[in-house]
C-alpha positions in Angstrom: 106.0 73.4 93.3 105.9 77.0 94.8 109.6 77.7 94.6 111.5 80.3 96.6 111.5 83.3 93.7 108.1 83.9 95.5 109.2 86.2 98.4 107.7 88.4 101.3 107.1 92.1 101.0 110.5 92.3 102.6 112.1 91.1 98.7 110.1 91.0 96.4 112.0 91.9 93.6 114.1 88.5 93.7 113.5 87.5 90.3 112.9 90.8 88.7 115.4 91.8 85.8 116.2 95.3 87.7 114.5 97.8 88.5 113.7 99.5 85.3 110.5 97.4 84.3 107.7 99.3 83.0 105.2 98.9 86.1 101.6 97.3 85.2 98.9 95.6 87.1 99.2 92.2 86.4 102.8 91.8 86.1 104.3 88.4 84.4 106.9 86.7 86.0 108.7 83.6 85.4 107.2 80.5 87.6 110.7 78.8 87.7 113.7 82.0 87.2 116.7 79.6 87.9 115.2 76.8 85.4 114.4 79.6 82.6 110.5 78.6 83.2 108.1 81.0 82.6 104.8 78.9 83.0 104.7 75.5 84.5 102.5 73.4 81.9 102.3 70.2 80.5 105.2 70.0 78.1 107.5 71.9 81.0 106.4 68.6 83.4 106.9 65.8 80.9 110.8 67.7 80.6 111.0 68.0 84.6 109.5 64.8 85.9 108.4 62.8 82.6 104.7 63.3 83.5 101.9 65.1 82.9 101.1 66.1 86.6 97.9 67.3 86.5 94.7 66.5 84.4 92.7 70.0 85.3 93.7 72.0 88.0 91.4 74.3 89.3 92.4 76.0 92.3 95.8 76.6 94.3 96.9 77.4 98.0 100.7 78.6 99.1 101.5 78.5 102.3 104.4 80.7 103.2 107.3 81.7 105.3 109.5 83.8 106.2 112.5 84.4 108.6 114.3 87.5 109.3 117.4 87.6 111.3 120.1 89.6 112.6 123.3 87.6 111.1 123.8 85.5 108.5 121.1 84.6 106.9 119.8 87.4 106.9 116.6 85.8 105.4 114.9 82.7 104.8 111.9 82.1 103.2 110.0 78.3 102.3 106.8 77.8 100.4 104.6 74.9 100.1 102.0 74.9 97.3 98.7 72.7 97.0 97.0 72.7 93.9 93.9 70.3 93.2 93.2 68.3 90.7 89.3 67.3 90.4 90.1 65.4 87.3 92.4 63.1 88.4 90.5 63.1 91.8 94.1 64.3 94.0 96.1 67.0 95.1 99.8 67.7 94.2 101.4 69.3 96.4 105.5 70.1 97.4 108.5 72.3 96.5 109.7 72.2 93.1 113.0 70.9 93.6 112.7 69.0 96.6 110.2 66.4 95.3 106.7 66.2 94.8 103.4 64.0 96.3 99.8 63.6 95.9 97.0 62.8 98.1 93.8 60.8 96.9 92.8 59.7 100.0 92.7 56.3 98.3 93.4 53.2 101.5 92.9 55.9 104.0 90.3 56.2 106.6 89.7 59.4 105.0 88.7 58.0 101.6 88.9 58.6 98.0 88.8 62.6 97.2 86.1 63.0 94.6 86.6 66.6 92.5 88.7 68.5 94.5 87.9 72.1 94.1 88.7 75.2 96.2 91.1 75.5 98.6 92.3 77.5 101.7 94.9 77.9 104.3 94.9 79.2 107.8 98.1 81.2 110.3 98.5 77.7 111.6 99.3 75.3 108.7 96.3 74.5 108.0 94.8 73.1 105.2 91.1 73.3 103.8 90.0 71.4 100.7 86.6 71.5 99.3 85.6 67.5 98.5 83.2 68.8 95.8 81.7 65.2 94.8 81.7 63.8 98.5 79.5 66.7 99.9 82.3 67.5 102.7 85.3 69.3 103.5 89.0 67.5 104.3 90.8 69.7 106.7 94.9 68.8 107.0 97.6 69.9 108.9 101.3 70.5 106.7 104.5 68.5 108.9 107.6 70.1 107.9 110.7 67.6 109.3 114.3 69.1 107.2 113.3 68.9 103.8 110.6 67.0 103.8 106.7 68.7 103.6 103.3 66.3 103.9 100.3 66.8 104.4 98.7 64.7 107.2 93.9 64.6 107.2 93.2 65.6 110.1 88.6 65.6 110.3 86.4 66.4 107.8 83.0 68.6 107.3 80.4 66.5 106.5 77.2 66.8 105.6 77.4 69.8 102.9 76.0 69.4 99.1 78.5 69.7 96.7 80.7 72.7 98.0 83.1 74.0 95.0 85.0 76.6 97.9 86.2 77.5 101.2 87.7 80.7 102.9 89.3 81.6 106.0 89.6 84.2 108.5 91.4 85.1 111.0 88.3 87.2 112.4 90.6 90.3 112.5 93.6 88.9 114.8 96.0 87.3 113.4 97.8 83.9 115.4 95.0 83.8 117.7 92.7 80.9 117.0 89.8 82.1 119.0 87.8 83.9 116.4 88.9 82.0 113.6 86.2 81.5 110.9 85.9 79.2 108.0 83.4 80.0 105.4 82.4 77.1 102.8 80.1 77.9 99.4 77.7 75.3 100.0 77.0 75.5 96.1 74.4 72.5 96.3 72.3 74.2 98.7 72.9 78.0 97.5 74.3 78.9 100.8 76.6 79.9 102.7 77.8 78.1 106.2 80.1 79.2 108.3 82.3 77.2 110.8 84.7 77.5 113.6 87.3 75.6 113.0 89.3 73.5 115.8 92.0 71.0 116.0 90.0 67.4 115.2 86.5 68.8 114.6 85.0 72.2 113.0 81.5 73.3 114.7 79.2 75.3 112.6 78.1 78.6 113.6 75.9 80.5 111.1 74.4 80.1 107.0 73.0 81.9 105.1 71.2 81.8 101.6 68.7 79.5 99.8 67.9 78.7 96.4 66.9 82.7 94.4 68.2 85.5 93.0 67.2 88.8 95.4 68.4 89.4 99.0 69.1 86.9 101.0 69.3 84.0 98.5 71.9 82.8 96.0 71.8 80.3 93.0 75.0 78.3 92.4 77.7 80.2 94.6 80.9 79.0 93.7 83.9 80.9 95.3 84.0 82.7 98.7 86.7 84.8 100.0 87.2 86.4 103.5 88.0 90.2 103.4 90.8 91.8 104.8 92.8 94.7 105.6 96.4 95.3 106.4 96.1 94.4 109.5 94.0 91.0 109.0 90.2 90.0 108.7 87.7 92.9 108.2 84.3 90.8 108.6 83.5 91.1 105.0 82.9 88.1 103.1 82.8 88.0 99.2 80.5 85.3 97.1 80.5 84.7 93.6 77.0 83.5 92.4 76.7 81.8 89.2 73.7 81.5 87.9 72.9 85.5 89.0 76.2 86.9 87.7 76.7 88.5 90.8 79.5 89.6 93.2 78.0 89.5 96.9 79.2 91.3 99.8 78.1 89.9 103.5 79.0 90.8 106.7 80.1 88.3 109.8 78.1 90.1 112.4 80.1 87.2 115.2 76.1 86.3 115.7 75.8 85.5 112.1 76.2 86.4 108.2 74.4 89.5 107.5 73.9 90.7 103.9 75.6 93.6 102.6 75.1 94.6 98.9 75.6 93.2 95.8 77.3 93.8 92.2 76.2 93.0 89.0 79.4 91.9 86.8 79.6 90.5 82.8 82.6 88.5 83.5 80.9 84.8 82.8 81.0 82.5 85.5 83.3 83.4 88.1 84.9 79.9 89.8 87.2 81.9 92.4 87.8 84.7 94.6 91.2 86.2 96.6 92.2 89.0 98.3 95.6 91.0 98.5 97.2 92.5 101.2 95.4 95.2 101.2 91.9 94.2 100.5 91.6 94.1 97.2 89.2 91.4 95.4 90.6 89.2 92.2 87.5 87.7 90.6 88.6 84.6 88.0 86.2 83.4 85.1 87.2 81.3 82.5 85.8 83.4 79.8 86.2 86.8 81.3 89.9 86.9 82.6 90.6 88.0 85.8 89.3 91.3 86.7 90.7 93.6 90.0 88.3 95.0 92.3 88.8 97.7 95.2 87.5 95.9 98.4 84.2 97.9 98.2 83.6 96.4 94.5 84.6 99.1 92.4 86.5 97.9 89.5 90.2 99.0 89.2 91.7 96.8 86.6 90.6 94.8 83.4 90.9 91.5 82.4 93.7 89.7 82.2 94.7 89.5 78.1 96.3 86.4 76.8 95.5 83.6 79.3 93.6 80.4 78.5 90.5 79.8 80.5 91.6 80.3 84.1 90.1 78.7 86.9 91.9 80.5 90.0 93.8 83.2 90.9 95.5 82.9 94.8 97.3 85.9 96.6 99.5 84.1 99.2 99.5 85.4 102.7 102.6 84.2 104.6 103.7 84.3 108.5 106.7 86.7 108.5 108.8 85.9 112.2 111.6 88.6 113.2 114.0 86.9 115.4 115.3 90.8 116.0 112.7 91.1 118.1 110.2 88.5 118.5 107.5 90.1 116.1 105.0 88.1 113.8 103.0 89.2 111.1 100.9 88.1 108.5 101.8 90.0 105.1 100.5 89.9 101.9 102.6 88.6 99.0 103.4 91.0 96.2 102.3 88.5 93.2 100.2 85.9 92.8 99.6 82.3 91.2 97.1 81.9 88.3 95.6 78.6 87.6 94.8 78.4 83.7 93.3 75.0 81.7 96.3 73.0 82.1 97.6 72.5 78.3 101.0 73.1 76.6 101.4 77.1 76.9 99.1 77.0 79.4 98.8 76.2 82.9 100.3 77.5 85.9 102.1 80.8 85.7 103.4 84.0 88.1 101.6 87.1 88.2 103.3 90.5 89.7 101.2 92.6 91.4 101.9 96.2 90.3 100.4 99.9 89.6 99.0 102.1 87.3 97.9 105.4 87.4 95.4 106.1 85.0 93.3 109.5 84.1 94.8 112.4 86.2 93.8 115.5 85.7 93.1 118.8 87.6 90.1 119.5 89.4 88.6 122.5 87.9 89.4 125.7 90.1 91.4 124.2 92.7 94.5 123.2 93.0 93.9 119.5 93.1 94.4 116.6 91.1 92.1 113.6 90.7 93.5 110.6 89.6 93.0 106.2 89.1 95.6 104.3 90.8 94.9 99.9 90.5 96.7 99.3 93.5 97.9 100.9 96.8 101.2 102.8 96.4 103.4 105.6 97.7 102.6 108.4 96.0 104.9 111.3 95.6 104.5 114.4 93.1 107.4 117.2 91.9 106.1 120.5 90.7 107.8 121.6 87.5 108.1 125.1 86.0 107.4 123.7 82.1 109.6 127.0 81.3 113.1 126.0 82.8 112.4 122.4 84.0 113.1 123.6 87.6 111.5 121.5 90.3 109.3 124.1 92.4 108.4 121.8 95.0 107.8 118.5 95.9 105.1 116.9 97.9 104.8 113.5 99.8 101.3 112.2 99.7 102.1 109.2 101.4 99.9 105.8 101.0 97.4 106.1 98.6 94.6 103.2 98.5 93.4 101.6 94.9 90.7 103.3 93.7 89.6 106.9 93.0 91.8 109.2 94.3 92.3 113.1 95.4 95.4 114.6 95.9 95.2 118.4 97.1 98.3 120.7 96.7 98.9 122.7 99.5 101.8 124.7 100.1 104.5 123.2 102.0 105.2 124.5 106.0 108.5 125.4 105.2 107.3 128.6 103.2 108.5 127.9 100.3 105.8 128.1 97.2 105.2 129.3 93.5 103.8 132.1 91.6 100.4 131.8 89.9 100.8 130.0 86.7 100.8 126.7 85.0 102.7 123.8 86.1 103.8 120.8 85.3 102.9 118.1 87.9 105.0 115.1 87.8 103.2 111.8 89.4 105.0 109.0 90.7 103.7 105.6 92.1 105.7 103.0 93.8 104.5 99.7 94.8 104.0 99.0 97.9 105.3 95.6 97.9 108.8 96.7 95.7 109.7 100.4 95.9 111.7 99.9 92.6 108.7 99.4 90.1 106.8 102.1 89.9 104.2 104.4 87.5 105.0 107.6 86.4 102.3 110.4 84.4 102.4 113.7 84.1 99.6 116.4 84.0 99.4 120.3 83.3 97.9 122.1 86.7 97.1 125.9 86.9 97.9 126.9 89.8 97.0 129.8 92.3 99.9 131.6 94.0 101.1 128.9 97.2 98.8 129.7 100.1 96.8 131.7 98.2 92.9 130.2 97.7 92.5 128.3 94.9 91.9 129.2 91.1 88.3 130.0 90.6 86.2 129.4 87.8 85.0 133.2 87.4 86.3 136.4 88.8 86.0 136.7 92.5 86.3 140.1 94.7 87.6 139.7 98.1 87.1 143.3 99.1 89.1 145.8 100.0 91.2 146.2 103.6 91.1 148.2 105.6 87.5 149.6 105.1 86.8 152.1 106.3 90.3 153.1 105.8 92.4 156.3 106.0 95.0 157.2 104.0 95.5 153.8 101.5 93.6 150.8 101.5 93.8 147.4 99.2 91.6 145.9 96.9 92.0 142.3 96.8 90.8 139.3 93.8 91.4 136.7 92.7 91.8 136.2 88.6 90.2 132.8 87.1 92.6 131.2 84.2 91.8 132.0 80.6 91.2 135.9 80.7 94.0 137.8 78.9 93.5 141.3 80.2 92.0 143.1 83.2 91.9 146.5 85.0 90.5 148.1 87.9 89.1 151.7 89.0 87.9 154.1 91.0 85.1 155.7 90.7 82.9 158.5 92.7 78.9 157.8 93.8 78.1 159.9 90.2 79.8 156.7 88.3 83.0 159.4 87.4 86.0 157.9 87.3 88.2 159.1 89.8 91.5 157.0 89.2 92.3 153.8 87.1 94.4 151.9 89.9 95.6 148.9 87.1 95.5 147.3 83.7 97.3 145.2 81.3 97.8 141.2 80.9 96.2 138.9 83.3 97.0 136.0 85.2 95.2 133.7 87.1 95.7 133.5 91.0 95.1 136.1 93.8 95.5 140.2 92.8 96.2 142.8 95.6 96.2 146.4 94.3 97.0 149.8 96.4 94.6 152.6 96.4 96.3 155.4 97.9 93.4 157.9 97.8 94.5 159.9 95.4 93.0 160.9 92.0 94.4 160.8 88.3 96.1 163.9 89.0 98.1 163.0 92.0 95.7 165.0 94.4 94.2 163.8 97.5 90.5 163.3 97.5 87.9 164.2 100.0 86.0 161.8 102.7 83.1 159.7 101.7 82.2 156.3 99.9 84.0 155.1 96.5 83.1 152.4 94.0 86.0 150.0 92.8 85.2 148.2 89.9 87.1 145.0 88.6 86.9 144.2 85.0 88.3 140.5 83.8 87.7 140.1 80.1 83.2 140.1 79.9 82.9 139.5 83.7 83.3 142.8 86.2 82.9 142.7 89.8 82.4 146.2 92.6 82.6 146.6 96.0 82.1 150.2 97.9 84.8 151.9 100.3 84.9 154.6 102.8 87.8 156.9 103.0 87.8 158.7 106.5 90.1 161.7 107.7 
């Protein structure tokens, strides 16, 4: 169901057209590229299998992976998707192209399944599946034999009151089973519970919640997502509460589920939660889209425009094995699957995950830009003299998170620089997942002189050096943007000019300006203390010197 054009981070540009694609944050691709498909729905099935497939799907689960050698191949990569079905009570699950199957549980020990709802998938093959109506949760293993994928029941999770969702976590290390954590929105019960899971029997561990609305207590949680970083499981669980229209953050302590904070959100009723490789939170509502959120809540990105009433949004994580030399990882895929009311035009469709940078502009007075980016990239910047389109510098800002960002422009270590002036700052952005899409934007910067301090917002005097000082000695400022002209004198401890040192047009940045202790005329003048006055359009600035012979 989950064909191949789904790749690792390693290629994920497999069923781009090029390279040139404008880079956005939610990204359509097509579901099927070598069967022209860009949505699997209901008239695509009746065309591909002569049925309707599903009734309502609501949620999704890919499990992936990926191979990476040192001859031919090169690199393979297999998925298996799961999507359930709680109207026709089933899940449908397979490759497309190598043949499909649903479970029901009907003339097994297991049982019927009754509404299906969220799903999860662990490092092992592992399969979660919240048995909304039956008050448990089915836990299966996936057997892979050639071309043939099933999924086997291996226990279930009794006891729970209808639980719409489940999570896992690796607790932070990936491919070891010994902190593994399972965490299943008990949405009967307005709680959270929390299991370790095992081979043939999951033990629970901690819960958390109650029927309310302030700390502590939920009404109606119905998805739950594990946090993560790059690197796997961070301890942070996400809950979407219902009935409160809240986004809840708690903490796995290992002795429990602690609560963390909480955030208010108008999206509607959010039925599921995921997390990208790099921590990032997709929150799904049916009447709200699918909104982006940085993993400490802050929104990045808006709803999703023109889908129809999605239920789930999944961001595979896949096992990727290097036969070079022995390594395994657990990476993050660089799109996801969304789960939309299953309809013609509507249904199941490919979503790439890519950036934006939005808002930059220059801090005022330094030389600093602040800027939006709605997912982590590489971000690298040229410095462009807008008066002959020469590139002044470059700089490499390496790995920038989603979220609110600040990028300061220092002067490189090889000595090279710029003048004081205004600049044009070239931005670019590239995925982390695919190199080749990428966000450009520009932005004017004024600019002190490279390793200079930066532009300040009025006239600032750094004094004069040396002091005392015998025969010359130099006054040193530094010029805010925006004045046009300037000069600075001399002047004796009567307030009588003794020597105008410089005037004319100003620019911003740093000043340094040679007295030589002489006066207007060219002759030397006598020991004793001086005023220097700096005048920068309305403002004016003094410091005293002593000239000793």
């Amino acid at each position: 169901m989950f064909r191949t054009t789904l790749t690792s981070t390693l290629l994920l540009a497999a069923t781009l057209a090029g390279g040139g694609l404008r880079a956005a944050t939610f990204e359509p691709q097509p579901f099927l590229a070598d069967g022209g498909v860009d949505v699997l729905d209901r008239q695509v099935t009746r065309q591909l299998v002569d049925r309707d497939l599903f009734s309502a799907p609501w949620a999704t689960v890919v499990l992936g992976r990926v191979d990476v050698y040192a001859t031919f191949p090169y690199l393979e990569s297999r998925y298996f998707q799961v999507v359930s079905d709680p109207g026709w009570n089933r899940l449908v699950y397979g490759e497309m192209g190598q043949g499909l199957k649903a479970w029901d549980g009907a003339g097994t020990a297991f049982g019927p399944l009754a509404g299906p709802r969220g799903l999860a998938a662990d490092d092992a093959g592992r399969v979660y599946v919240a048995d909304t109506e039956n008050d448990r949760v089915v836990v299966f293993r996936t057997v892979t034999e050639f071309d043939r994928i099933d999924l086997v029941p291996l226990y279930e999770i009794p006891g729970l009151q209808r639980p719409h969702d489940v999570a896992w976590s690796d607790g932070g290390t990936p491919f070891d089973a010994s902190d593994d954590a399972l965490y299943v929105a008990n949405t009967g019960a307005s709680e959270v519970v929390r299991f370790t899971p095992g081979t043939d029997a999951a033990t629970e561990t901690a819960r958390l919640g109650g029927l309310g609305s302030g700390v502590g207590a939920f009404a109606g949680p119905l998805a739950v997502v594990a946090g993560r970083t790059a690197d796997g499981a961070d301890g942070t669980v996400y809950v979407a509460d219902a009935h409160t229209g809240r986004l809840v953050t708690l903490r796995d302590t290992g002795s429990g589920l602690a609560w963390g904070g909480e955030l208010r959100h108008d999206q509607g009723t959010v039925t599921a939660l995921s997390c990208d490789h790099f921590g990032n939170v997709y929150a799904t509502a049916p009447t709200g889209g699918v909104v982006k959120y940085t993993a400490g809540l802050k929104s990045v990105a808006g709803a999703l425009p023109a889908v129809h009433r999605p239920r789930g949004f999944h961001v595979p994580q896949v096992t990727v094995t290097d036969h070079r030399d022995g390594s395994r990882r657990r990476a993050g895929e660089g799109r996801g699957v969304l789960v939309e009311q299953w309809d013609s035009g509507s249904g199941l469709r490919v979503l790439g995950l890519g950036v934006e940078i939005a808002r930059p502009a220059q801090v005022p007075g330094r030389s600093a830009v602040d800027l939006f980016l709605t997912d982590c990239a590489d971000l690298t910047a040229e410095l462009v003299d807008p008066a002959d389109g020469r590139v002044v510098t470059t700089f490499d800002l390496g790995r920038v998170a989603a979220g609110q960002a600040r990028l300061d422009l220092a002067a490189p270590a090889d000595g090279t620089g710029w003048e004081a002036g205004r600049y044009e700052l070239a931005l670019r952005a590239a995925s982390t997942y695919d190199a080749a899409r990428t966000a450009v934007a520009n932005v004017s910067v004024e600019l002190a002189r490279a390793g200079d301090p930066d532009l300040p917002r009025n006239l600032s005097v750094l004094g004069n050096s040396p002091n005392p000082f015998n025969p010359t000695t130099t006054i040193s400022f530094l010029m805010p943007p925006g004045v046009r002209d300037y000069e600075v004198n001399v002047y004796d401890l009567r307030g009588q000019l003794v020597r105008r040192l410089a005037d004319g047009p100003a620019t911003p940045g740093r000043h340094d300006v040679l007295w030589d202790g002489r006066n207007e005329d060219g002759g030397p003048v006598g020991s004793g203390v001086y005023l220097y006055r700096v005048v920068a359009g309305d403002e004016k600035a003094s410091g005293k010197m002593i000239l000793v012979k």
